[in-house]
Backbone as XML, in Angstrom:
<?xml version="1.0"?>
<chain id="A" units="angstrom">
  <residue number="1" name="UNK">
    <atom name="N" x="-3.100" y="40.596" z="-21.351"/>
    <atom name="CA" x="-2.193" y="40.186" z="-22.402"/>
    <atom name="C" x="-1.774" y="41.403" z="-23.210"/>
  </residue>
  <residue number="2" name="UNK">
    <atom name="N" x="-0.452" y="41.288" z="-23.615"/>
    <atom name="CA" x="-0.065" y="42.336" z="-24.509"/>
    <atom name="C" x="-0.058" y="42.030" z="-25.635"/>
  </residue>
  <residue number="3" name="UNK">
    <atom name="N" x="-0.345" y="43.209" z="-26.660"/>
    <atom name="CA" x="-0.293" y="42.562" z="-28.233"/>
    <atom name="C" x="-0.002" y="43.150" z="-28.828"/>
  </residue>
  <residue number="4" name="UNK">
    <atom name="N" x="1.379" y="43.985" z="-28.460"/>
    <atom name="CA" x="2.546" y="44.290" z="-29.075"/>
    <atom name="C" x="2.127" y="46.515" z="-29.661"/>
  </residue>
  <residue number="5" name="UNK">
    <atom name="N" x="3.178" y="46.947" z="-30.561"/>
    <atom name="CA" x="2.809" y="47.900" z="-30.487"/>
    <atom name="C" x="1.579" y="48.654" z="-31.779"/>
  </residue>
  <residue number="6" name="UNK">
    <atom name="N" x="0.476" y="49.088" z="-31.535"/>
    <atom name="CA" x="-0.267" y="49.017" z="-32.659"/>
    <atom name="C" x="-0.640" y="49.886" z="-32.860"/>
  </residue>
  <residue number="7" name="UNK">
    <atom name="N" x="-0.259" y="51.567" z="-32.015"/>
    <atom name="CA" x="-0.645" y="53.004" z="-32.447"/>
    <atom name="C" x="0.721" y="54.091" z="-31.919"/>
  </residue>
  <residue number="8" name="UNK">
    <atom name="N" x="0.834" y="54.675" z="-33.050"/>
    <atom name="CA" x="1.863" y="55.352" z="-32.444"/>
    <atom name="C" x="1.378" y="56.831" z="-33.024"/>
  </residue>
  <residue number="9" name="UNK">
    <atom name="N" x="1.768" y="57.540" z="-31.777"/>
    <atom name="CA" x="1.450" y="58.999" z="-31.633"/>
    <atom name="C" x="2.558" y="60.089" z="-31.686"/>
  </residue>
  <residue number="10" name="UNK">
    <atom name="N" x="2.600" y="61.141" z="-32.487"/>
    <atom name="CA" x="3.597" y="62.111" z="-33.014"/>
    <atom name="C" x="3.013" y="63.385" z="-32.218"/>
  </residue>
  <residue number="11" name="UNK">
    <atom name="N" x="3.433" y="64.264" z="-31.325"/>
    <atom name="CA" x="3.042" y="65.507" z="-31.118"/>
    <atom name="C" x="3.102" y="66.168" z="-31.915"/>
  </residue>
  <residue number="12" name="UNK">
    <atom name="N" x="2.640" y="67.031" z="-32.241"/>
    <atom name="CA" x="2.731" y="68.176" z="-33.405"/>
    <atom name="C" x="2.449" y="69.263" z="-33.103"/>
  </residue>
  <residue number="13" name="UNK">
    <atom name="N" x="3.109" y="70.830" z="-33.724"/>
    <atom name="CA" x="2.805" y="72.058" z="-33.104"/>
    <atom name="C" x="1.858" y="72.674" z="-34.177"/>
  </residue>
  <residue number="14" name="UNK">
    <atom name="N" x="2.382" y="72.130" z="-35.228"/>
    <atom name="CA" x="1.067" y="72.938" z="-36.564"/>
    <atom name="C" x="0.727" y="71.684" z="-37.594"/>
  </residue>
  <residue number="15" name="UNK">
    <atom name="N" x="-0.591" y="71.177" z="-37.114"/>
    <atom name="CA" x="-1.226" y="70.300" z="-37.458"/>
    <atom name="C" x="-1.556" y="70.260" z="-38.958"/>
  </residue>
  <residue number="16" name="UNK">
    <atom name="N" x="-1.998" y="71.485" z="-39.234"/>
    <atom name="CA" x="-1.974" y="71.456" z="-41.044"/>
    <atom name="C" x="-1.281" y="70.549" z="-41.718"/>
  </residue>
  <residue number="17" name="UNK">
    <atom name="N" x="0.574" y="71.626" z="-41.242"/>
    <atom name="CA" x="2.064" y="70.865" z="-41.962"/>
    <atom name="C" x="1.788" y="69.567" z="-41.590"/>
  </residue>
  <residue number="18" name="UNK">
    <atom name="N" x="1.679" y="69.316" z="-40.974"/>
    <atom name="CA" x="2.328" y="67.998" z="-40.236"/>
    <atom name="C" x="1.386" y="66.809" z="-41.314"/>
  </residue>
  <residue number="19" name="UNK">
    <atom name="N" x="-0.494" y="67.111" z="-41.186"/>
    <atom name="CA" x="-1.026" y="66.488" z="-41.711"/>
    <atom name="C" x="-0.641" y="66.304" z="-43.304"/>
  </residue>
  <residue number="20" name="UNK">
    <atom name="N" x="-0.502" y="67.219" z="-43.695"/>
    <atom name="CA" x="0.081" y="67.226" z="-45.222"/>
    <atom name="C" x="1.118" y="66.463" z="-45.161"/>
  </residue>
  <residue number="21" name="UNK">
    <atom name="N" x="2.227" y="66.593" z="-44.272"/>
    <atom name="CA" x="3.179" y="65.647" z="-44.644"/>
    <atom name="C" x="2.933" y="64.573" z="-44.662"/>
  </residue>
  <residue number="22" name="UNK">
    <atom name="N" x="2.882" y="63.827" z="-43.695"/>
    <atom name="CA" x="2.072" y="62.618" z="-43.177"/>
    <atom name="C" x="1.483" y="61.979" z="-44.588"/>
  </residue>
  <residue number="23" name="UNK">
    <atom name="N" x="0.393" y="62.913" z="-44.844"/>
    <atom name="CA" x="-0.750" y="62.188" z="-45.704"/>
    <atom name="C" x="0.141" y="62.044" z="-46.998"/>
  </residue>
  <residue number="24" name="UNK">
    <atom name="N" x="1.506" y="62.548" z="-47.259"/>
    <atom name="CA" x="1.881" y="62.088" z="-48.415"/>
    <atom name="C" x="3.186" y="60.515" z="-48.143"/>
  </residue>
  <residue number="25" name="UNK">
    <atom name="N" x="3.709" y="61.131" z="-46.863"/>
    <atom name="CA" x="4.363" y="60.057" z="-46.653"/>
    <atom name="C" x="3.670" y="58.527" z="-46.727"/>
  </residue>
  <residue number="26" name="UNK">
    <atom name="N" x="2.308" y="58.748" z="-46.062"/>
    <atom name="CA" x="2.248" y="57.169" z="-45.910"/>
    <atom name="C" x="0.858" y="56.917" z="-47.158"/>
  </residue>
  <residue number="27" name="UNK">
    <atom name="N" x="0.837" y="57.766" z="-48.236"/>
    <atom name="CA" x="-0.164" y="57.644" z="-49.409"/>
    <atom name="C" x="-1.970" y="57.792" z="-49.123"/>
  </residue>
  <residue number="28" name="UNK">
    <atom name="N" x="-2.085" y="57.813" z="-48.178"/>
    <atom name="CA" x="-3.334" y="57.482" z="-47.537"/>
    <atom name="C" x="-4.281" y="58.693" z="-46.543"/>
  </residue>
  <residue number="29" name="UNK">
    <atom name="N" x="-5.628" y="59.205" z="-47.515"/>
    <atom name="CA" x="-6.195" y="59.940" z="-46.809"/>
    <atom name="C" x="-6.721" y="59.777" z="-44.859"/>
  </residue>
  <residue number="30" name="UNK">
    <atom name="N" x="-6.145" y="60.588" z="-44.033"/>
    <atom name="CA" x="-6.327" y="60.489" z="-42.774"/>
    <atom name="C" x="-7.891" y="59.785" z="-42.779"/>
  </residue>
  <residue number="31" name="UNK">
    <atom name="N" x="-8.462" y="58.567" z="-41.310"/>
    <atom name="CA" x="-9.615" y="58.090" z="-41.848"/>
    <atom name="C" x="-10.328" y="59.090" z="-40.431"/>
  </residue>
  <residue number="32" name="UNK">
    <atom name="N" x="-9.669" y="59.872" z="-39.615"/>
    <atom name="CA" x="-10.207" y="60.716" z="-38.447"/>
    <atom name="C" x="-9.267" y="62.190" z="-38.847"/>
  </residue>
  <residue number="33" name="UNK">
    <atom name="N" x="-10.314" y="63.121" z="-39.138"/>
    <atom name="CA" x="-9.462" y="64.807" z="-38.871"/>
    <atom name="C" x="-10.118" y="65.662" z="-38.578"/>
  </residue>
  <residue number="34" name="UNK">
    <atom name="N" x="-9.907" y="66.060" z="-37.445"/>
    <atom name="CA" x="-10.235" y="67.034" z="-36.009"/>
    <atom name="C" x="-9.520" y="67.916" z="-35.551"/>
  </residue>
  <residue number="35" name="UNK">
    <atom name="N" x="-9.665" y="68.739" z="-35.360"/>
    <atom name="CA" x="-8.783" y="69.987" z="-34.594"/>
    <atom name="C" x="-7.879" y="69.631" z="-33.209"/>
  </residue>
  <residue number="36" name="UNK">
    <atom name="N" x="-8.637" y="68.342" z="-32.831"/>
    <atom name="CA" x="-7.707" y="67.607" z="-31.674"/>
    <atom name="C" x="-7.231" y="66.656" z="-31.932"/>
  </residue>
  <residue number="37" name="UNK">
    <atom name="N" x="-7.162" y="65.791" z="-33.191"/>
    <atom name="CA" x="-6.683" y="64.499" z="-33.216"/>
    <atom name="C" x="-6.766" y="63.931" z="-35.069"/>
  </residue>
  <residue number="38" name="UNK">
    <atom name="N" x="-5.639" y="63.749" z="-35.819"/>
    <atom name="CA" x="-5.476" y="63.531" z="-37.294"/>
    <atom name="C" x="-5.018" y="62.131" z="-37.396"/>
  </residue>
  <residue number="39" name="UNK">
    <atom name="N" x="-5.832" y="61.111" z="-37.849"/>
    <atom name="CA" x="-5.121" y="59.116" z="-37.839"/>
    <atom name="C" x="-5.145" y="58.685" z="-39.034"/>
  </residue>
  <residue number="40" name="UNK">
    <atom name="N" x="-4.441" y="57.933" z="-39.235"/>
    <atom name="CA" x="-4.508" y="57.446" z="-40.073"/>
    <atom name="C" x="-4.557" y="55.481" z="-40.071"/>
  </residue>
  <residue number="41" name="UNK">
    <atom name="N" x="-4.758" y="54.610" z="-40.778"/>
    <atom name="CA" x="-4.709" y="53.316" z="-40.419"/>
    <atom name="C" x="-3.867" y="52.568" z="-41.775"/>
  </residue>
  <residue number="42" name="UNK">
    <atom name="N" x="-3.168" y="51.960" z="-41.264"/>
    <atom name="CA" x="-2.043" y="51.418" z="-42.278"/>
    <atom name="C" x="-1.897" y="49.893" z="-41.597"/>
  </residue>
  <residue number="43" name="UNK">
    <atom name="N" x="-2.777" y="48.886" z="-42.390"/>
    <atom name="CA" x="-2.716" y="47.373" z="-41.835"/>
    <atom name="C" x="-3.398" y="47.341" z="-40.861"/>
  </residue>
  <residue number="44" name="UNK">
    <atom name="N" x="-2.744" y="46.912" z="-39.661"/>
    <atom name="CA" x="-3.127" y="46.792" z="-38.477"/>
    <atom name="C" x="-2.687" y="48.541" z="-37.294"/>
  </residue>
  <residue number="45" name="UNK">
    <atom name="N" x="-1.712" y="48.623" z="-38.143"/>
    <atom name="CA" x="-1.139" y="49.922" z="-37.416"/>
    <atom name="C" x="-2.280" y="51.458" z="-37.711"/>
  </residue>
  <residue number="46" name="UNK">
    <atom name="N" x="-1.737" y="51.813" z="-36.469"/>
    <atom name="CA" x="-2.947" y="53.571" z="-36.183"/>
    <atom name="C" x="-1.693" y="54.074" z="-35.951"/>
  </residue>
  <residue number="47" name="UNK">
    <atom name="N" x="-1.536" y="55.265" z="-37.040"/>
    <atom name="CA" x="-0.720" y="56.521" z="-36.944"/>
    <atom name="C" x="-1.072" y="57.876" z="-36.528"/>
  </residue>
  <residue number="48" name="UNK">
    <atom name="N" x="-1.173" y="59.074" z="-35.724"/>
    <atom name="CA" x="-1.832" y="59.783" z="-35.111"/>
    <atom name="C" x="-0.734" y="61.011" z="-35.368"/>
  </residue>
  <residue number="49" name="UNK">
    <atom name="N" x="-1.643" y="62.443" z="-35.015"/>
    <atom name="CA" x="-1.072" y="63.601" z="-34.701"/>
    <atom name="C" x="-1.786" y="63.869" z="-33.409"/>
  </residue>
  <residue number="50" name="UNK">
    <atom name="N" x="-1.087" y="64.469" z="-32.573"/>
    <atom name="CA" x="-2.050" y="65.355" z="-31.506"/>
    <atom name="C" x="-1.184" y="66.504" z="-31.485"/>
  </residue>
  <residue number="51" name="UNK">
    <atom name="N" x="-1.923" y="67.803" z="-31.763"/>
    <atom name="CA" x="-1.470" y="68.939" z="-31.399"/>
    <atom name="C" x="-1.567" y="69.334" z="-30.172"/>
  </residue>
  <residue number="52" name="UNK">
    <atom name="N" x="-1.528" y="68.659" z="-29.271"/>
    <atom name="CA" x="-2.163" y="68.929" z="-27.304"/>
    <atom name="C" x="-0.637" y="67.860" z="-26.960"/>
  </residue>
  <residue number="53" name="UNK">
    <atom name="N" x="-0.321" y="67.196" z="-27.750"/>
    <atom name="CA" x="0.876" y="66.241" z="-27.194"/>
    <atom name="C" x="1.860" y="66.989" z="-26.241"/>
  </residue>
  <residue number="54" name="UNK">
    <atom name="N" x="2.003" y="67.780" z="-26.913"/>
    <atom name="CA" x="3.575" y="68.354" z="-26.420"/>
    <atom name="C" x="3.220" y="69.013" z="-24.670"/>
  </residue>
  <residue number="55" name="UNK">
    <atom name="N" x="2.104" y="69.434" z="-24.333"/>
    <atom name="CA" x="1.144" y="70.314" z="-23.388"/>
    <atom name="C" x="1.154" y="69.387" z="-22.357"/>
  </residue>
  <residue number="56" name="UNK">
    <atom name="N" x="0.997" y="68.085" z="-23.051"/>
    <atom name="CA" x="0.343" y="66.828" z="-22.246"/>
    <atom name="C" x="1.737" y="66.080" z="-21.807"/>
  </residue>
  <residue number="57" name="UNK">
    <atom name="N" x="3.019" y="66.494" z="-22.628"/>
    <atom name="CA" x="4.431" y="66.269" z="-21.540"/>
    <atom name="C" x="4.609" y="65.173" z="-22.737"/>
  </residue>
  <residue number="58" name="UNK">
    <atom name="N" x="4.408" y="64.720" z="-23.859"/>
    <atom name="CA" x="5.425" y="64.079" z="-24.946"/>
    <atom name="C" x="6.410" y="65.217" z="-25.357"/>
  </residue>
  <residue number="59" name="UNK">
    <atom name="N" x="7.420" y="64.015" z="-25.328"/>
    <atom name="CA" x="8.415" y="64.464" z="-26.082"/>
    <atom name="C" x="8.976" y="64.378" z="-27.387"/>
  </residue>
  <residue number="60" name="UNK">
    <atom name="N" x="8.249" y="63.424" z="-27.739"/>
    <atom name="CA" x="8.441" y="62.579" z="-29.257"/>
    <atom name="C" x="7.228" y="62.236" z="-29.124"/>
  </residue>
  <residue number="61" name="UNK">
    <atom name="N" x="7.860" y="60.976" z="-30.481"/>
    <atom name="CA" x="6.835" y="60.105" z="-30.577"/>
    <atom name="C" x="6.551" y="58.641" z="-29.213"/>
  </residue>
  <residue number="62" name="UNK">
    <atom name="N" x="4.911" y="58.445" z="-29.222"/>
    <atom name="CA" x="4.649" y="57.604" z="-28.171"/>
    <atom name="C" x="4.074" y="56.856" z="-29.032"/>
  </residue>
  <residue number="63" name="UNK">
    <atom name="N" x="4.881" y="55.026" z="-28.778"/>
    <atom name="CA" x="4.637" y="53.547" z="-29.176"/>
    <atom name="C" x="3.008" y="53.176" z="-28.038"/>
  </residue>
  <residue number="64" name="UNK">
    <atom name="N" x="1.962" y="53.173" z="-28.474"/>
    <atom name="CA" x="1.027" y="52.406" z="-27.857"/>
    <atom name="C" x="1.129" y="51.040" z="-27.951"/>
  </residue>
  <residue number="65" name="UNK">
    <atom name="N" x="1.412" y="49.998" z="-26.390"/>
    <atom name="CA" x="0.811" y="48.955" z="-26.773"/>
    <atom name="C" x="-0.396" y="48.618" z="-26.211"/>
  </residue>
  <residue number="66" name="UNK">
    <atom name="N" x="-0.824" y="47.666" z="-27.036"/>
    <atom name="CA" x="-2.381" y="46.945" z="-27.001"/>
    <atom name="C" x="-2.336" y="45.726" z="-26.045"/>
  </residue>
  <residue number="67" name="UNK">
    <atom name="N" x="-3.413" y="46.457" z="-24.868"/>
    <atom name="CA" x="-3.169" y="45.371" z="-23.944"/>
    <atom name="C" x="-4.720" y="44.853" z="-23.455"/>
  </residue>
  <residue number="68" name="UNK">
    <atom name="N" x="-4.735" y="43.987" z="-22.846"/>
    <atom name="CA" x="-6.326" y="44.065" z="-22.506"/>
    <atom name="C" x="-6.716" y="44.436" z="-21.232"/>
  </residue>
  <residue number="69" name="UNK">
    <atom name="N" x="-6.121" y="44.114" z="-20.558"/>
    <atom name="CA" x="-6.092" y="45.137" z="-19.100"/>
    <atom name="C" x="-5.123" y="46.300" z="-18.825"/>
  </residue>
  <residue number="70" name="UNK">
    <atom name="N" x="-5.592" y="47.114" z="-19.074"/>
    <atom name="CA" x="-5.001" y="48.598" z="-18.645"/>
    <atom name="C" x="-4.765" y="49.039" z="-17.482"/>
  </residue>
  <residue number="71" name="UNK">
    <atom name="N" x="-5.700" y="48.514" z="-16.447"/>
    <atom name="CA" x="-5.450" y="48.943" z="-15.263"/>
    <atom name="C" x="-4.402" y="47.865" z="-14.994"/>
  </residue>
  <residue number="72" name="UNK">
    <atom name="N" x="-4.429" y="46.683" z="-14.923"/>
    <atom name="CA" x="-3.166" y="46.093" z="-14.613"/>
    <atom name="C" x="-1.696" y="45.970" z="-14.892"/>
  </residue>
  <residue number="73" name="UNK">
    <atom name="N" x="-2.037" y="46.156" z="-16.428"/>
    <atom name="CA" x="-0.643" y="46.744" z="-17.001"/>
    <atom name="C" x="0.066" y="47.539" z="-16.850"/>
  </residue>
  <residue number="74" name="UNK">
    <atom name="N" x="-1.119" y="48.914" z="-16.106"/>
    <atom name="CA" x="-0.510" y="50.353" z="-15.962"/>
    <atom name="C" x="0.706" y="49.651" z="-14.604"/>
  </residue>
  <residue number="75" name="UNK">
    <atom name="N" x="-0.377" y="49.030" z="-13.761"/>
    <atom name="CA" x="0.423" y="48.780" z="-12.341"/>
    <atom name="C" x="1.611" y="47.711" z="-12.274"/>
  </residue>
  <residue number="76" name="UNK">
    <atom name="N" x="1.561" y="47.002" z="-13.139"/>
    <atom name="CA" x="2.608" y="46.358" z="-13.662"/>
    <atom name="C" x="4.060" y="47.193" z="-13.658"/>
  </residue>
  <residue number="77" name="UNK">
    <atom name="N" x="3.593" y="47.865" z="-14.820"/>
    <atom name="CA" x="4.947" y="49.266" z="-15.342"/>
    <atom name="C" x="5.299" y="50.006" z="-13.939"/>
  </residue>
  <residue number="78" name="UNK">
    <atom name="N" x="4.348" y="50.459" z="-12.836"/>
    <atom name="CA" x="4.917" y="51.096" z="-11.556"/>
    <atom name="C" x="5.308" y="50.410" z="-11.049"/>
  </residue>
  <residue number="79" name="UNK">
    <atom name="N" x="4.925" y="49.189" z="-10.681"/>
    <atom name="CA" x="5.645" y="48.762" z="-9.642"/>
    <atom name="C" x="7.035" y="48.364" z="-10.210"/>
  </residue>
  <residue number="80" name="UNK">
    <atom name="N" x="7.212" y="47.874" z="-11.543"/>
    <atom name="CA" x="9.157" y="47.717" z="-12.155"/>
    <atom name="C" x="9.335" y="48.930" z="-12.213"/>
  </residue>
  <residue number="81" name="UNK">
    <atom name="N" x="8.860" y="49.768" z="-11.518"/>
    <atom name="CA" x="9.778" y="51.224" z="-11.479"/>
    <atom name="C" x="9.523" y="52.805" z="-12.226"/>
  </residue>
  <residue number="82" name="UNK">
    <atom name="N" x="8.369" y="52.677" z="-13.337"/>
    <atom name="CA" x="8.239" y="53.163" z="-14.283"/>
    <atom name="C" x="7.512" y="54.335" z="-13.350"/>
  </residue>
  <residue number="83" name="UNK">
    <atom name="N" x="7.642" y="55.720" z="-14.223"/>
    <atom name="CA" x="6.998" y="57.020" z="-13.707"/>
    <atom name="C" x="5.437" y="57.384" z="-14.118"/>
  </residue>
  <residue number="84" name="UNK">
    <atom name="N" x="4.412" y="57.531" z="-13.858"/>
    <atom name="CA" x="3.281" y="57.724" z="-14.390"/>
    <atom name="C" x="3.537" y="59.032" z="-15.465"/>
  </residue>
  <residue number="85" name="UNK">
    <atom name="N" x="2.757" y="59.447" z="-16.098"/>
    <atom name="CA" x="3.019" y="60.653" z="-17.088"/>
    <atom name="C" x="1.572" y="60.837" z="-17.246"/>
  </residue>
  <residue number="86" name="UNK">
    <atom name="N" x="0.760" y="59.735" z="-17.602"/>
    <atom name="CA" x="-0.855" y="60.145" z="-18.021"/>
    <atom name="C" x="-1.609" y="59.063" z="-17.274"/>
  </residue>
  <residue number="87" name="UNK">
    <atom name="N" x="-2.646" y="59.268" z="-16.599"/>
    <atom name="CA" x="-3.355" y="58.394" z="-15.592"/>
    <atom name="C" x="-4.210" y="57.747" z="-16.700"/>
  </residue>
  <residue number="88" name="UNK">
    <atom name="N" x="-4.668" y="56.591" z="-16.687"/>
    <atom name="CA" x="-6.217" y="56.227" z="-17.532"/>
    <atom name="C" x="-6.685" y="57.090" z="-17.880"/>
  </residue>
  <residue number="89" name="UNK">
    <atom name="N" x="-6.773" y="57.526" z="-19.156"/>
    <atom name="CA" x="-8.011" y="58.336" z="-19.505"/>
    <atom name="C" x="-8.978" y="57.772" z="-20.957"/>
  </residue>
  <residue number="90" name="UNK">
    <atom name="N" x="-10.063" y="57.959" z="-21.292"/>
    <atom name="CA" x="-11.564" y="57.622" z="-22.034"/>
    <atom name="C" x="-10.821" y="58.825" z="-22.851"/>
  </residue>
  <residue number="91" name="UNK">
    <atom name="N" x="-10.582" y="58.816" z="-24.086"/>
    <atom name="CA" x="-10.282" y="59.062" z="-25.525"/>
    <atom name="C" x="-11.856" y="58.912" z="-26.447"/>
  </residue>
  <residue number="92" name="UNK">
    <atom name="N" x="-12.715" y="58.580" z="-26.194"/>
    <atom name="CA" x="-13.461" y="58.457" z="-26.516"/>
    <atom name="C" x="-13.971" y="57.252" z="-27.082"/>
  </residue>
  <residue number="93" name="UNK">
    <atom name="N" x="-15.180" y="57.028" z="-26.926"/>
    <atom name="CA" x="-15.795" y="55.775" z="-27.533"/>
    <atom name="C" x="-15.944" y="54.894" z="-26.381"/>
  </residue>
  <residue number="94" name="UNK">
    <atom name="N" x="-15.054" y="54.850" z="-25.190"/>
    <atom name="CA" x="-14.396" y="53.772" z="-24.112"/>
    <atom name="C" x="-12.975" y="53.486" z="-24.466"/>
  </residue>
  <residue number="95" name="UNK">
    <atom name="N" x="-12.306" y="53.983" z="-25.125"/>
    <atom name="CA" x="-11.064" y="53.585" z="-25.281"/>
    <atom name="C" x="-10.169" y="54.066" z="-24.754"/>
  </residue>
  <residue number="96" name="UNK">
    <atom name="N" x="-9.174" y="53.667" z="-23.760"/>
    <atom name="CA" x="-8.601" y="54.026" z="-22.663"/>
    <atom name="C" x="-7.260" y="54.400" z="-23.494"/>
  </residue>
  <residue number="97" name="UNK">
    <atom name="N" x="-6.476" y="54.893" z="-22.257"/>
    <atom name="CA" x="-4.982" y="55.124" z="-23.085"/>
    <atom name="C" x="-4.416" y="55.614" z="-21.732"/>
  </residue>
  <residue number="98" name="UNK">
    <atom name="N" x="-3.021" y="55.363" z="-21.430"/>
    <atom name="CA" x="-1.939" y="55.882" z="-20.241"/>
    <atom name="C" x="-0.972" y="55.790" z="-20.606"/>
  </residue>
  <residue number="99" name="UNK">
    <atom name="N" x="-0.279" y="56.432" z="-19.795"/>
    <atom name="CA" x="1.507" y="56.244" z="-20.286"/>
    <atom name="C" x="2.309" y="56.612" z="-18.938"/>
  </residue>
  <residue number="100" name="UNK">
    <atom name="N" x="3.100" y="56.035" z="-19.165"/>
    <atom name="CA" x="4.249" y="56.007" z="-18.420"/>
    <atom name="C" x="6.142" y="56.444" z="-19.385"/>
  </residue>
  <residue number="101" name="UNK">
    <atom name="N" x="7.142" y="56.606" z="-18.132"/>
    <atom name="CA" x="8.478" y="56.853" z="-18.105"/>
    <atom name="C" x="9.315" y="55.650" z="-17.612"/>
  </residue>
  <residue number="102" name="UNK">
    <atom name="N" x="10.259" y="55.298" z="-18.641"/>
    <atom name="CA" x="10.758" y="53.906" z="-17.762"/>
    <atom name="C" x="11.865" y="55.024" z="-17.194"/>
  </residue>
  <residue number="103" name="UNK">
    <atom name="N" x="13.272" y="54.400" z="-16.522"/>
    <atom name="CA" x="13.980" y="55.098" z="-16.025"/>
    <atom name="C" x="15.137" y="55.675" z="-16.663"/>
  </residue>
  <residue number="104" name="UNK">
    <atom name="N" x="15.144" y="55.581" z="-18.084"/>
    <atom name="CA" x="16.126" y="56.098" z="-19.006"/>
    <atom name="C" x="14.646" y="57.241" z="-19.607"/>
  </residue>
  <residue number="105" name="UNK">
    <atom name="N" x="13.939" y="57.907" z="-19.398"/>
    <atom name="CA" x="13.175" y="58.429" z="-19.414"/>
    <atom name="C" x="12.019" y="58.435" z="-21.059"/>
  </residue>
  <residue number="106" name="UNK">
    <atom name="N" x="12.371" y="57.284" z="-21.408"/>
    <atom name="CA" x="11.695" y="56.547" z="-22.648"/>
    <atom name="C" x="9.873" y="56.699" z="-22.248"/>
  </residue>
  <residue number="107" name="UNK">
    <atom name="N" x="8.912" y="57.317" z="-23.349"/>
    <atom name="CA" x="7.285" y="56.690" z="-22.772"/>
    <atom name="C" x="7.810" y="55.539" z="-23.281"/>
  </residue>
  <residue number="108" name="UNK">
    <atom name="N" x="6.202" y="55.048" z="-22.533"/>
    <atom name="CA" x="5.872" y="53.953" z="-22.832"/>
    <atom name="C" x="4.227" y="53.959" z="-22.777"/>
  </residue>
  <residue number="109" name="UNK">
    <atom name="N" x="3.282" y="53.812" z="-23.813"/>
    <atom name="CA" x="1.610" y="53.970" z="-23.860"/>
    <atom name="C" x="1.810" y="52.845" z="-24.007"/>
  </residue>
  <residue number="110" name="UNK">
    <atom name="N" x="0.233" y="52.866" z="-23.253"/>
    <atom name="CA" x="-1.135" y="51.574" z="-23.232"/>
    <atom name="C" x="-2.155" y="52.251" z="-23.818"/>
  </residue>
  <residue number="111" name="UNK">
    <atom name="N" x="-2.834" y="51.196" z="-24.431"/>
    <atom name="CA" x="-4.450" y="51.712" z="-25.006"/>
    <atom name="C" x="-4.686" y="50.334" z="-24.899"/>
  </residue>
  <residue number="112" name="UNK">
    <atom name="N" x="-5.946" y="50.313" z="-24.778"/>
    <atom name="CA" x="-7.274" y="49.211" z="-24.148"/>
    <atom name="C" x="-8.266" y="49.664" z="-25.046"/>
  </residue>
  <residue number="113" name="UNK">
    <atom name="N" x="-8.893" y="49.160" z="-26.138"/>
    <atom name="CA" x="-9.987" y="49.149" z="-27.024"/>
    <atom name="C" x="-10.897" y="48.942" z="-26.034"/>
  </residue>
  <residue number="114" name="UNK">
    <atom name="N" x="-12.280" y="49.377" z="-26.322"/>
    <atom name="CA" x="-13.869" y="49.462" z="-25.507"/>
    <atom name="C" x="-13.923" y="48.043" z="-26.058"/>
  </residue>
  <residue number="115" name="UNK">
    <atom name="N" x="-14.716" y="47.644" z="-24.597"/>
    <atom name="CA" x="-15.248" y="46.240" z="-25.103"/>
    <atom name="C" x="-16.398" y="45.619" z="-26.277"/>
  </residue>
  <residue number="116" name="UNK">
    <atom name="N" x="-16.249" y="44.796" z="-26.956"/>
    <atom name="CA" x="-16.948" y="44.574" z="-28.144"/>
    <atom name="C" x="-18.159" y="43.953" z="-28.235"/>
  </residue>
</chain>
């Protein structure tokens, strides 16, 4: 099942700026800050920096949706056509994440929370 989009990820080249901006735009001290990864949580929504984004082939920003099967979803998106970009990968904790290219060359992320 999908449950719509609930983390979205910004590449960034200088994480400092970026975090400063961020942290004033959306009022709220980051609740994760790491040299690999700056979030923030607003409601239900996860806002992110990755300074590795751009390395890792984003071009923008990437919409995560929340799905509960990842592996099926991923195969879902290939077989309507979509390009792989990031295979499954453990983000840590168990929490998965992939992405794909539809054919107007848009991502499109999945993330799969560790089971509870």
């Amino acid at each position: 099942m999908n449950h719509g989009i609930t983390t979205v990820i910004y590449p960034v080249k200088d994480l400092e700026q970026a975090k400063a901006l961020y942290s004033k735009l959306l009022g709220v001290a980051p609740y994760a800050d790491a040299p690999y990864y700056v979030g923030w949580k607003l409601g239900n929504m996860d806002i992110g920096l990755d300074p590795n984004g751009h390395k890792s082939g984003m071009t923008g920003p990437v919409s995560y949706y929340q799905v509960d099967d990842i592996k099926a979803s991923l195969q879902t998106l290939l077989d309507a056509g979509a390009e792989s970009v990031q295979e499954i990968k453990d983000v840590g904790g168990g929490k998965l994440i992939a992405s794909v290219k539809d054919a107007n060359g848009n991502m499109i992320g999945l993330l799969q929370d560790p089971p509870k």
